[in-house]
C-alpha positions in Angstrom: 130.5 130.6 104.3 130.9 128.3 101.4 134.0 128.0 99.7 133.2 130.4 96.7 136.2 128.8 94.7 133.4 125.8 94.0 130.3 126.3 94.5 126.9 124.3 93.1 123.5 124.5 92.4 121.0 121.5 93.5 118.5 121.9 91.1 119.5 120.7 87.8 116.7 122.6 84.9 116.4 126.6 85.3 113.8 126.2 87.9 116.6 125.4 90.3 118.9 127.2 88.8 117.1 130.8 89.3 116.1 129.4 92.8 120.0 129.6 93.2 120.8 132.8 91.7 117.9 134.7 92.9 118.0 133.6 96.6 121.7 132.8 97.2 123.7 129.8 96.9 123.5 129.1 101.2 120.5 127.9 100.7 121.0 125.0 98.7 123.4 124.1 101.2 121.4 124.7 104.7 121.3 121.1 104.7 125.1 120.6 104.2 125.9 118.0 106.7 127.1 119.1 110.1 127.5 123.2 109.0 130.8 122.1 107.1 132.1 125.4 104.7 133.2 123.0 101.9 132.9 120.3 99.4 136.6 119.8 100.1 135.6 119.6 104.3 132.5 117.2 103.5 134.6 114.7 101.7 137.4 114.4 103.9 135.5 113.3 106.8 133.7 110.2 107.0 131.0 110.7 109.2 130.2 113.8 107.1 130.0 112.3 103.7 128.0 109.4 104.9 125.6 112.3 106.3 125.5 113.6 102.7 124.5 110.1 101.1 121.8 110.0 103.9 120.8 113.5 103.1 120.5 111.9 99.2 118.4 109.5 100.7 115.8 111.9 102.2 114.2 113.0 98.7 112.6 109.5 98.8 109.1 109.8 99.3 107.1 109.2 102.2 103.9 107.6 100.5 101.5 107.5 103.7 102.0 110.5 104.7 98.6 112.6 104.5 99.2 115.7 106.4 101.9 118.4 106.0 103.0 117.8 102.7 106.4 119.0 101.3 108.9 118.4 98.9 109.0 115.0 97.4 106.0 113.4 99.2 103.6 112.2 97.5 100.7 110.8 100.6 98.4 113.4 99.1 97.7 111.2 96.0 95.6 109.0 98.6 93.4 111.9 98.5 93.5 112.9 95.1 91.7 109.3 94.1 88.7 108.0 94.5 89.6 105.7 96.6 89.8 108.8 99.4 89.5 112.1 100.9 90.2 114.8 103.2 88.8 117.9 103.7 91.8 119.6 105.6 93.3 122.8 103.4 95.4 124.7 106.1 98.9 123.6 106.6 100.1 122.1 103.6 97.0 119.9 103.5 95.3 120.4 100.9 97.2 120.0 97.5 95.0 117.0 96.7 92.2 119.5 96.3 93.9 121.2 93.0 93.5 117.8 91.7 89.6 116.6 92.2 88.1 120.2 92.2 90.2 121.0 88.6 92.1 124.2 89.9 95.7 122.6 89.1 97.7 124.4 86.8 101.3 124.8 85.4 101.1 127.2 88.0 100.2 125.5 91.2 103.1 126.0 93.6 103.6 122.2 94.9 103.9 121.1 91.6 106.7 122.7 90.9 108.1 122.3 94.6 107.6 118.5 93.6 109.7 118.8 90.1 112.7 120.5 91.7 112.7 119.2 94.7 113.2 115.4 92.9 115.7 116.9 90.9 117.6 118.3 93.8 117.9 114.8 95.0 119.5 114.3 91.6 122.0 116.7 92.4 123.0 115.4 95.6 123.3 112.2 94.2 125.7 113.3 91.4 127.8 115.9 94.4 128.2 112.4 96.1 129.2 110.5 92.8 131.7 113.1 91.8 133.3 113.9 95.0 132.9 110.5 97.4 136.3 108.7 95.7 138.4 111.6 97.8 137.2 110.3 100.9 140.3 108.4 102.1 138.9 107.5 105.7 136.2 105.3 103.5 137.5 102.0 102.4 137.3 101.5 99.1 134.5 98.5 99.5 132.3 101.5 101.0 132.9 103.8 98.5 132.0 101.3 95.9 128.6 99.8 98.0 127.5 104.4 98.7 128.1 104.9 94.6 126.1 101.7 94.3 123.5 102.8 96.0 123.6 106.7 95.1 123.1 105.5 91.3 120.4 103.5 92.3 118.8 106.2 94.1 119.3 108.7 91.7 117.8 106.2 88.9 114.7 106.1 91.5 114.2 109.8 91.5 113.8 109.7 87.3 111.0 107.0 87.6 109.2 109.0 90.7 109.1 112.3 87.9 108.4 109.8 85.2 105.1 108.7 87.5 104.2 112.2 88.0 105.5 114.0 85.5 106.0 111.5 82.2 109.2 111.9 80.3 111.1 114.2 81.9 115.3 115.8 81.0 117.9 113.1 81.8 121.3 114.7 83.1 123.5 111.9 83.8 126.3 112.5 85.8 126.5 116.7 85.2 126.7 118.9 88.3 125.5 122.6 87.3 127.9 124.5 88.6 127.1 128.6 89.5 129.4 130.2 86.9 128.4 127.7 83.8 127.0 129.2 80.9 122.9 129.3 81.4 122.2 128.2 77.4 124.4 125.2 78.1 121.9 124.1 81.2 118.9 124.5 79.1 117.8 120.7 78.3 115.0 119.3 76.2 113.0 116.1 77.7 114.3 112.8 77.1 111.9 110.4 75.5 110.0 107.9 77.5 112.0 105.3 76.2 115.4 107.4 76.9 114.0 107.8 80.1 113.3 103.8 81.0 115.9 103.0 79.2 118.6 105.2 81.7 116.7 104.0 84.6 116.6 100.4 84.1 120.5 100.6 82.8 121.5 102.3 85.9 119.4 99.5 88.1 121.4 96.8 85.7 124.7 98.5 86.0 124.9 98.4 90.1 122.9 94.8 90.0 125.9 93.2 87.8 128.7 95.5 90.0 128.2 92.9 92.9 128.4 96.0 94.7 125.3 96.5 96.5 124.1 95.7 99.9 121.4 92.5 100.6 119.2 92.4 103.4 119.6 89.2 104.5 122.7 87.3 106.1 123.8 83.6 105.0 120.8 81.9 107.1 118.6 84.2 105.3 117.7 86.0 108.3 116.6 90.0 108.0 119.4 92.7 108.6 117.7 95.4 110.7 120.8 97.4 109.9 120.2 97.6 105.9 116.5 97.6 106.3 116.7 101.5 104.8 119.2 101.0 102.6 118.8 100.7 98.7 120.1 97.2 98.7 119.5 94.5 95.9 116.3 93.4 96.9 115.2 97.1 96.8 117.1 97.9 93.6 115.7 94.5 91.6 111.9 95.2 93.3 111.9 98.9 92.0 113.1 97.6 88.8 110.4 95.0 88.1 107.9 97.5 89.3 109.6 100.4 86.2 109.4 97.7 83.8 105.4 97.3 84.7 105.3 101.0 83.9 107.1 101.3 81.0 104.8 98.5 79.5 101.6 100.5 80.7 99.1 101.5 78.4 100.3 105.7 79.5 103.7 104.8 78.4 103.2 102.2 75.8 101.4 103.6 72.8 98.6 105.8 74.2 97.8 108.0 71.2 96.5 110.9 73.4 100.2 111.7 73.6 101.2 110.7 70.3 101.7 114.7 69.0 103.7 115.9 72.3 107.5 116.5 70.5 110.1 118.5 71.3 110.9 122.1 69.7 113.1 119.9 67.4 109.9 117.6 66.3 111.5 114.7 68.3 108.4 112.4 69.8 108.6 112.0 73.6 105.8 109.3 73.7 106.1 105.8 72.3 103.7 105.8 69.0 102.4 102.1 69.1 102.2 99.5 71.7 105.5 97.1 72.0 104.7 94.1 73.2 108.0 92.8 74.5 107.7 95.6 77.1 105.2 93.3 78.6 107.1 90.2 78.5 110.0 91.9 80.4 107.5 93.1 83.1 106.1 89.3 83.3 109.7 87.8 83.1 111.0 90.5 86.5 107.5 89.8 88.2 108.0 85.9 87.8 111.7 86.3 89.0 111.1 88.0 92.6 108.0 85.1 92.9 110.2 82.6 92.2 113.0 83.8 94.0 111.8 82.3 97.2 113.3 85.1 99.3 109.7 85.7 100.2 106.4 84.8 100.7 103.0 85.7 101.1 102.2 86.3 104.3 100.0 83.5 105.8 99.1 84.2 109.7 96.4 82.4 111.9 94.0 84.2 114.2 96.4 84.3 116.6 99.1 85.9 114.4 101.2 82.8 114.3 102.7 82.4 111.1 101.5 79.5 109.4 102.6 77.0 106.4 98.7 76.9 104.5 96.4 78.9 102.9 93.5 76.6 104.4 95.5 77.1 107.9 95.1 80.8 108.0 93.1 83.2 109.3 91.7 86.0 106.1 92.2 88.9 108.1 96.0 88.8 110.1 97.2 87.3 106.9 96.0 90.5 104.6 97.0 92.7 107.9 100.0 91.6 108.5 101.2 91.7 104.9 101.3 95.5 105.0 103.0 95.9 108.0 106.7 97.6 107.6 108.3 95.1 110.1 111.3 92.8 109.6 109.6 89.7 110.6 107.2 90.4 107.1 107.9 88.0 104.8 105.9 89.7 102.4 107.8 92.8 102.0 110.6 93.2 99.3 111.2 97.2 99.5 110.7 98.9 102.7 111.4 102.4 103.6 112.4 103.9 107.3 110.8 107.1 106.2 107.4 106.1 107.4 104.1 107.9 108.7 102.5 107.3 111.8 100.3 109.7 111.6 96.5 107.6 112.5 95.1 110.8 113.6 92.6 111.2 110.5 91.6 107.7 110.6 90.8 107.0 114.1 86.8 108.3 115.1 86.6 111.9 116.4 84.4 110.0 119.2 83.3 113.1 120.4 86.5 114.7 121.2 87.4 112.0 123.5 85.1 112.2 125.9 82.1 109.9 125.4 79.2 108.9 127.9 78.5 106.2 130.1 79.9 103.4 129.8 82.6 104.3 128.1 84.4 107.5 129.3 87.3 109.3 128.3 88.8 108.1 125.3 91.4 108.7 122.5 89.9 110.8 120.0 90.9 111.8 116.5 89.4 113.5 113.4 87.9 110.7 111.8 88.5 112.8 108.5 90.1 110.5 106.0 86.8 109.1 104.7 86.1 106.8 101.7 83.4 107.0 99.0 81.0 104.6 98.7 82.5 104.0 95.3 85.6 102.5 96.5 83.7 100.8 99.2 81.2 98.7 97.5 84.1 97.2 95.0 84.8 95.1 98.1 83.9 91.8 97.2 81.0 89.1 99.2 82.5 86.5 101.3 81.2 84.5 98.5 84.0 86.6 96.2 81.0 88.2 94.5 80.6 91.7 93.5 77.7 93.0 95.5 75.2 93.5 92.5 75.8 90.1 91.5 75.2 88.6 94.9 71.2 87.8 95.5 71.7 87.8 99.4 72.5 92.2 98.8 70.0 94.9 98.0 71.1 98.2 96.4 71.2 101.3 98.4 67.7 102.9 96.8 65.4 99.8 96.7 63.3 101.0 99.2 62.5 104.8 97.2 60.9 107.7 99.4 61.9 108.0 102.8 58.4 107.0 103.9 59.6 103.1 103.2 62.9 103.0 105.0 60.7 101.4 107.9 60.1 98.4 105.3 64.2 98.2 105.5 64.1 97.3 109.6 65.3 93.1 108.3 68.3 94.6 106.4 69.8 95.7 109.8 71.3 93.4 112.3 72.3 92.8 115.6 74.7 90.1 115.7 78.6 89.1 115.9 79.9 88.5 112.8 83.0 86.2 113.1 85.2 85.4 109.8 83.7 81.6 108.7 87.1 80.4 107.9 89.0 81.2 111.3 85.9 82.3 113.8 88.7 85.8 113.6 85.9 88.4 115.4 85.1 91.3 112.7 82.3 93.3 115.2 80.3 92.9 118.3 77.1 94.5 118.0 77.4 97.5 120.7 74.1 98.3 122.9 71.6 98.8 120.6 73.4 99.8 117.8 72.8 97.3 115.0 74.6 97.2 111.8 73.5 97.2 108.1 73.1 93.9 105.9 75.5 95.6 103.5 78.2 95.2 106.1 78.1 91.6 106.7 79.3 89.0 105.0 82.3 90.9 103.3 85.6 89.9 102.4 88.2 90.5 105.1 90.1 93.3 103.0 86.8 95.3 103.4 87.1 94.8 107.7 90.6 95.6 107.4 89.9 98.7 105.2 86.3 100.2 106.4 84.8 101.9 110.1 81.6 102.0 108.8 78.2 103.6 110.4 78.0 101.7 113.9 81.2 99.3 113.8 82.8 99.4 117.4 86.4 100.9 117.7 88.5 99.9 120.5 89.1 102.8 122.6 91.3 100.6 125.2 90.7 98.9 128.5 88.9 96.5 127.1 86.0 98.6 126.2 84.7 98.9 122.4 83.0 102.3 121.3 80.2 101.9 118.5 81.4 104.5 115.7 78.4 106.9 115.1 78.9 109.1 111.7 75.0 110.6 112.0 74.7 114.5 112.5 74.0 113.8 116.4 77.0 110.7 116.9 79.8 110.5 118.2 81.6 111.2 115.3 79.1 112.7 113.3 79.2 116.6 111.8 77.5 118.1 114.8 79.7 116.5 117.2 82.5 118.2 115.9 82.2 122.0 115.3 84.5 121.5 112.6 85.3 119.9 109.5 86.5 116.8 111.5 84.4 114.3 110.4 84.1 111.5 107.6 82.0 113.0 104.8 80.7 110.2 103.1 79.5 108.6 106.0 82.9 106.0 106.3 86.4 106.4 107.8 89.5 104.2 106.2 91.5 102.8 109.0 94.0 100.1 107.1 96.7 101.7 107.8 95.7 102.9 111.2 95.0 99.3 111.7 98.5 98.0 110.7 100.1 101.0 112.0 99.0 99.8 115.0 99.6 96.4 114.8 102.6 94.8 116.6 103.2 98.0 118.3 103.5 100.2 115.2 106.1 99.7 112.2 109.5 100.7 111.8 109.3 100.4 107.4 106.9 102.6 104.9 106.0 99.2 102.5 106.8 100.7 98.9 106.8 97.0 97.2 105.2 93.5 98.4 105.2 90.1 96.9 101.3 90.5 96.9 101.7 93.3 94.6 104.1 91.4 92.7 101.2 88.5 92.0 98.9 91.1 90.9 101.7 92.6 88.7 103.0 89.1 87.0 98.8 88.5 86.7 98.8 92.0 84.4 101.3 91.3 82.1 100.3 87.9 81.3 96.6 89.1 80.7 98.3 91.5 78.8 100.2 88.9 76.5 96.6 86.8 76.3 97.9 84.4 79.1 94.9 84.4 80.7 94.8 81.5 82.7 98.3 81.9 84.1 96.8 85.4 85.1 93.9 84.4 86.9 96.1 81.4 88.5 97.8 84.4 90.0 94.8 86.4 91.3 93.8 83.4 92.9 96.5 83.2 95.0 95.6 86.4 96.4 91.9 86.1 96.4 92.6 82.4 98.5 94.9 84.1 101.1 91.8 86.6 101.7 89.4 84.7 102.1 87.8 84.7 98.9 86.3 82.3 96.6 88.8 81.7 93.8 87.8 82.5 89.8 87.5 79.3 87.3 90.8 79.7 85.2 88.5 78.5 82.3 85.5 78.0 81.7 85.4 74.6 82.3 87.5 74.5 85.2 86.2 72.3 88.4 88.7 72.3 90.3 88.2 73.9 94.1 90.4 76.3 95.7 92.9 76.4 98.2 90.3 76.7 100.7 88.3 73.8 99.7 85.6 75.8 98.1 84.1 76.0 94.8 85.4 78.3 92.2 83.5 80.7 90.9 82.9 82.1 87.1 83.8 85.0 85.5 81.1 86.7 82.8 83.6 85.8 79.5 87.0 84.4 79.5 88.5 87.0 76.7 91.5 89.2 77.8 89.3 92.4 78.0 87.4 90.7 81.1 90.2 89.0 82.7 92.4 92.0 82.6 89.4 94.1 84.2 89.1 90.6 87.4 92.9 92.1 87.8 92.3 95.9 87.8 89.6 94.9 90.4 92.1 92.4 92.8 94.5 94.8 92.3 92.3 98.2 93.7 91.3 95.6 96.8 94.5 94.5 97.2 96.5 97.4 97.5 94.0 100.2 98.9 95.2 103.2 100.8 98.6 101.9 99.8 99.0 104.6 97.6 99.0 102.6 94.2 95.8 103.4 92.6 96.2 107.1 91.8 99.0 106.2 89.6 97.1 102.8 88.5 94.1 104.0 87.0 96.0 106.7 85.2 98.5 104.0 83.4 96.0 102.0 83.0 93.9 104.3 80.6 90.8 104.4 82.8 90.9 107.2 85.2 87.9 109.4 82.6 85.6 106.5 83.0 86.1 104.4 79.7 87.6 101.8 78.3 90.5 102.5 76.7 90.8 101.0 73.4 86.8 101.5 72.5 85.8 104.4 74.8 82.7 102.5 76.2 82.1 103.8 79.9 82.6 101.3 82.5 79.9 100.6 84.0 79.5 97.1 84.1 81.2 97.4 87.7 84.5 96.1 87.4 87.1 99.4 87.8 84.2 101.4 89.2 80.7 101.0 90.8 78.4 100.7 88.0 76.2 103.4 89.4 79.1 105.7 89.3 79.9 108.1 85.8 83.2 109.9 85.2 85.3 107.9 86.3 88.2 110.1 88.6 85.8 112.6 88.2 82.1 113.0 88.2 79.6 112.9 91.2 80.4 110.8 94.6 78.4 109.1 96.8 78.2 108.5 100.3 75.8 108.4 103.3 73.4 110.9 104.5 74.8 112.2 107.9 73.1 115.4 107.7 69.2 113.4 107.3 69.8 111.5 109.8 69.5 112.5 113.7 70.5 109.0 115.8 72.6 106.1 114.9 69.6 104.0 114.4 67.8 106.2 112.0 67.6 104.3 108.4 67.5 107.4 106.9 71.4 107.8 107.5 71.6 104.8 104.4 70.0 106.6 101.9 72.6 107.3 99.3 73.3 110.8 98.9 76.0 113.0 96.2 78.4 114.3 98.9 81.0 115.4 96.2 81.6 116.2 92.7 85.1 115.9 91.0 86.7 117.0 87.8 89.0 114.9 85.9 90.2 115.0 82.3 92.8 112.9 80.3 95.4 115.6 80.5 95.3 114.7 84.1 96.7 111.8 83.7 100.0 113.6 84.0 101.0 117.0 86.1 101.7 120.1 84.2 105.5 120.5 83.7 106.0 124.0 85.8 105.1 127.1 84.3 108.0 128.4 86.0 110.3 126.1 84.2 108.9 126.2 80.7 109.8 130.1 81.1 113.4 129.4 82.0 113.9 126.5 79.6 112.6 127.7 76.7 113.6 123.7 75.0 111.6 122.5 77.8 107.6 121.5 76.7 104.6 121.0 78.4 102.3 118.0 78.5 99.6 117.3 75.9 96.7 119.5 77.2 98.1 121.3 80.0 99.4 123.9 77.2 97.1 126.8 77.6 95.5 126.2 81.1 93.9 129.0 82.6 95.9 129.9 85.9 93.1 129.2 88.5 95.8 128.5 90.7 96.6 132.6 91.4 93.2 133.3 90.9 92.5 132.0 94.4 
């Protein structure tokens, strides 16, 4: 048994609390390190407290993560985008469906696993803080380098509720002990700049210490052994990315939140925009670029690193930048709590067992599928928008189903090789040709997209084309089950790079190409608009893509040799939307653009500051309305018999999602709004039906 004589509760609000006292205090400490019976026992042994501060560390998040959600992951927000989906609701799959199909509530159980469980973390952390100094087997270097690091992890757990959650109760250094008095534990929600402000002050505190951990040695070579840790390269990377937040539109004067106060009438939102929130997100962007620990990663098409943009190959450079390895040069904050988990993304192939000449194969589900929303932002190899590029037709030119025979030139049969590098994107399998729509595409949209007919390597040698009609391979029929793409496309980025190099041993939560993107926001932001676009460019050359004017009267060419191209209007409304769009590319199925579009201000479909729906194709396809919600499109598997049959490209609703702006932020638990009676909820979650329990 514990030692009764001190005895604590990991959950820091009443939500944990009651968990305690209702259940029993064992089970906040099933995860005690090595079944010790005490605080006391924990922290006289060495091995043991180190097992606590890597039991602290388990509450980070595992961001790729799509299946079997619990606790403090958060992989399901892939799915709760529009950038993807998965039609899995059985075994912890399916919390991403509260979100699209409007059933959350206050009430909806892995909400409130998610708020407690982050604050549990908390909790550790500050069990570790208070106790780790009676440790005599640990020198007093290590104590100093685990508090370092506890405070910077405990500091990370605020800003993953912030994301989620928005201003959320700040505790500081407390420990809620069993027998404290329950009014005492009752805590009203910090403002958002209380919140930041503790964050970023912690971050500061264990930056200046000189206490931390770095990842690299004196010849700047990669320390496998700290590649987990929170050292300072994580610490200053997740710092630069909380300033970037705290200068978003969500957190930065957004007036739908102006009204949400605290029972005392204290605001918890900022009530106009501060521009020096900005400058400090430019100013930490600009740092980590100039820094010259790392750079963007520039591979040839044999995966040899290379010096030169113009020496690269599009493709292993944007591949390789997402790979959690130690020889990426790209990556700043890594995590060892990564997923390997390709199973939705590789092609159900029929099971695995396909005909002549193929055989048996490695099958998946094929599940993880992409609307054709997200995939026609994908830019030309020209770096044009599809509706904007003359060699492109739209989906419907063609009308009635009678005329699809008209559409026989818009499909090929050739072996389409990247122009810059000759890098091989497809072979055209046995009669299997491939639409016009998916040539000629920017490498991010190969590395991203199996669509309708692209050959997967199924080993030996051997490519398999990827059928997604009723009767293919991978099609609805094939399966018997619910193990199929339903709009027609399958993503397979991070199958690709899980892949890559014989799998990876990091979960990538920060990259310098990020980083770009970030410094390119904020200075659009603060109407520096050709320093922003100078930035984007530097991610659109390494891709492969033809680089924007920086003014309108800019002739310069790009790293690649090629002509720039113009934007529509150089004013910072249109620049800042050329970012949005880099940035969605960029980082897809990274697990960035559920929280993006929400910070940005965009996620119902409108521009923020005049409420005029986006449709001239930027942030979403201009055919689409609703933005995070609405209908979605994809391809028509269930018109379409064999994988030659046009019919299957006929652009069909496959899905209809809800979204409004109080989703922008989860619904603070019901649970603990009803044991914290200072506790409020967010703006327009305050009288949701409970759908949830209706179910």
């Amino acid at each position: 048994m514990i030692n009764k004589t001190k005895k604590y509760c990991f959950g820091v609000l009443l939500t944990a609390m009651t968990a305690f006292t209702l259940s029993s205090c064992d089970d906040y400490f099933d995860d005690v390190p090595n079944n010790a019976t005490s605080l006391e026992d924990v922290f006289s042994n060495r091995g043991q407290t180190l097992s606590w501060l890597s039991n602290v560390y388990s509450y980070i998040p595992n961001t790729l993560q799509t299946r079997y959600q619990g606790g403090t992951s958060n992989g399901m927000m892939l799915h709760a985008s529009l950038s993807g989906y998965q039609p899995w609701s059985d075994g912890g799959n399916g919390k991403h469906l509260n979100i699209i199909n409007g059933t959350l509530s206050p009430s909806t159980g892995w909400v409130a696993d998610m708020f407690t469980n982050y604050y549990r973390g908390i909790q550790y952390a500050n069990v570790y803080l208070q106790h780790v100094d009676e440790c005599d087997p640990l020198s007093d270097a290590e104590k100093a380098t685990t508090k370092a690091e506890c405070r910077a992890l405990r500091a990370y757990f605020y800003f993953c509720l912030m994301k989620h959650f928005g201003p959320v109760a700040i505790i500081g250094d407390r420990v809620n002990g069993v027998e404290d008095d329950l009014g005492n534990m009752m805590e009203e929600r910090s403002t958002v700049d209380e919140c930041f402000d503790y964050i970023l002050s912690e971050f500061d505190d264990v930056l200046s210490s000189g206490d931390l951990l770095t990842k690299y040695d004196s010849e700047n070579t990669f320390i496998r052994q700290y590649a987990g840790n929170f050292t300072e390269e994580t610490v200053r990377g997740i710092r630069s990315e909380v300033l970037l937040f705290r200068a978003s539109y969500l957190f930065n004067g957004d007036p739908f939140y102006a009204d949400v106060t605290n029972p005392d009438g204290k605001k918890l939102f900022p009530q106009a925009r501060d521009n020096q929130k900005w400058i400090d997100a430019r100013d930490a962007a600009k740092e980590l670029i100039d820094d010259g620990q790392w750079r963007l990663v520039l591979r040839n098409s044999s995966g040899e690193l290379v010096n030169s943009v113009d020496q690269s190959c599009p493709y292993n450079s944007v591949l390789y930048a997402c790979i959690g390895n130690s020889d990426n040069e790209e990556m700043i904050v890594g995590t060892t709590k990564n997923s390997t988990d390709t199973y939705p993304m590789v092609p159900r192939n029929n099971g695995g067992s396909l005909p002549a000449p193929y055989g048996t194969v490695d099958g998946g589900a094929g599940a993880y599928t992409v609307p054709l929303e997200f995939v026609d932002l994908y830019f030309t190899n020209k770096g044009l928008r599809i509706e904007e590029d003359p060699d492109y037709f739209t989906y419907d030119e063609y009308g009635d189903e009678t005329q699809y025979t008209n559409a026989l030139v818009n499909l090929r049969k050739t072996t389409y090789n990247d122009p810059y590098s000759g890098y091989n994107y497809f072979t055209m399998q046995n009669a299997h040709p491939i639409m016009k729509q998916f040539y000629d595409r920017e490498a991010r949209f190969y590395l991203g997209i199996t669509f309708q007919n692209r050959p997967w390597n199924i080993g030996n040698g051997k490519n398999a084309p990827s059928e997604m009609n009723y009767s293919g391979n991978s099609g609805p029929n094939s399966s018997g089950t619910h193990d199929y793409p339903v709009f027609g496309t399958i993503c397979r980025k991070s199958c690709q790079y899980g892949s890559a190099l014989g799998g990876w041993s990091y979960c990538v939560l920060l990259r310098l190409g990020e980083v770009y993107l970030n410094y390119a926001e904020a200075c659009a932001e603060l109407g520096e608009l050709e320093e922003a676009l100078t930035a984007v460019n530097a991610i659109r050359a390494r891709a492969g893509v033809a680089e924007y004017k920086v003014n309108a009267s800019d002739d310069t060419k790009g790293a690649r040799g090629e002509d720039r191209i113009a934007l529509p209007a150089y004013d910072q409304t249109t620049v800042l939307k050329a970012v949005y769009r880099e940035r969605l590319i960029e980082m897809a199925f990274e697990n960035k653009y559920y929280y993006d579009v929400r910070r940005w201000g965009v996620a119902e479909g409108k521009w923020r500051t005049n409420g005029e729906e986006l449709t001239d194709g930027w942030i979403y396809a201009p055919y689409h309305k609703g933005g995070e919600g609405g209908d979605l499109y994809g391809y028509n598997l269930y018109g379409s018999n064999t994988a030659t049959d046009l019919k299957f490209y006929k652009r069909v609703v496959q899905q209809h999602r809800i979204f409004a702006k109080r989703m922008s932020l989860l619904p603070i638990p019901q649970e603990e709004l009803n044991r914290n009676h200072l506790c409020v909820q967010n703006k327009g979650w305050e009288s949701t039906v409970d759908e949830h329990n209706k179910q």
